[in-house]
C-alpha angles and dihedrals in degrees: 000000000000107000086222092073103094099040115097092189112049121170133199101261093050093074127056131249113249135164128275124250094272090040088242097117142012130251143176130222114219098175134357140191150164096270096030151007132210116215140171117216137199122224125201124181118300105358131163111216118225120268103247101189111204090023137109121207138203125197128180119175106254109183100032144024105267149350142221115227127172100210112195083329108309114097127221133175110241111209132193097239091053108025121185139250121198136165110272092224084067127116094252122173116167119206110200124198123228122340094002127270123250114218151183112259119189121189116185117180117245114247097007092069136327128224120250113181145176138189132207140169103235133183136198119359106003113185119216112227115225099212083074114099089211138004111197126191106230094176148342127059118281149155146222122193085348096304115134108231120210118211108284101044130140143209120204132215107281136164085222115096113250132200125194104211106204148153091201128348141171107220125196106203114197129190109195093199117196111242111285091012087094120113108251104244 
């Protein structure tokens, strides 16, 4: 059972870095179900990302504002305030600038549930609505019951009412909704 389980604030620094699925990066799990897994990768130079077929993934650059990925051959510049998702079976190869970026990677299994985000810029006493899956800090410095939150962190679905405290954040709300249970667009 992951230890992580119980927590509904994990940081960064409370999972362990491990290797990515071609051996090629490093990434941490923050949190991970039957339906979905957060991670926070890390992105070094030129890297391709693993194919992950049945899978949709979500990135949002994490350590810096943006990011270059070549998805399936077209590229495209990935910022904080906008994110990507793209399928997992794509063509995906990240190219970082200087000193690497750390960011936010989503993985929702195909068919069991499917990732709907959205990211906004919030000040003062944010509460965290329990109906989200995952909050998760971008940028800017905040709190939670007093806890400091570095950038990264995520707050899990939880009954317990919940208030960011905050001079200026940047928030990533994600719905993992279950599999039909998506708005028609």
């Amino acid at each position: 059972m992951n230890e992580l389980a119980e927590l509904d604030v994990v940081t960064p620094a409370d999972a362990a870095a491990e290797s990515w699925a071609n051996g090629l990066g490093v990434t941490r799990v923050l949190a991970k179900r039957l339906a979905w897994r957060l991670s926070i990768a890390e992105l070094r130079g030129r890297m391709p990302f693993s194919r992950l077929s049945g899978l949709d993934r979500v990135l949002i650059p994490l350590s810096a504002p943006s990011v270059a990925l070549i998805i399936d051959g077209v590229e495209q510049r990935v910022t904080r305030e906008s994110g990507i998702r793209f399928p997992g079976e794509a063509r995906v190869t990240a190219t970082a600038d200087r000193g690497g970026v750390s960011v936010v990677n989503v993985m929702v299994k195909r068919g069991l549930a499917a990732p709907m985000y959205r990211i906004g810029l919030h000040r003062g006493s944010v509460p965290v609505d329990p109906a989200a899956t995952l909050t998760v800090l971008l940028a800017g410095t905040a709190t939670v019951d007093d806890l400091p939150l570095p950038p990264g962190s995520a707050l899990l679905q939880s009954l317990r009412p919940r208030r960011i405290v905050c001079e200026s954040a940047l928030l990533a709300r994600f719905d993992i909704l279950p599999a039909g249970d998506q708005p028609h667009t």
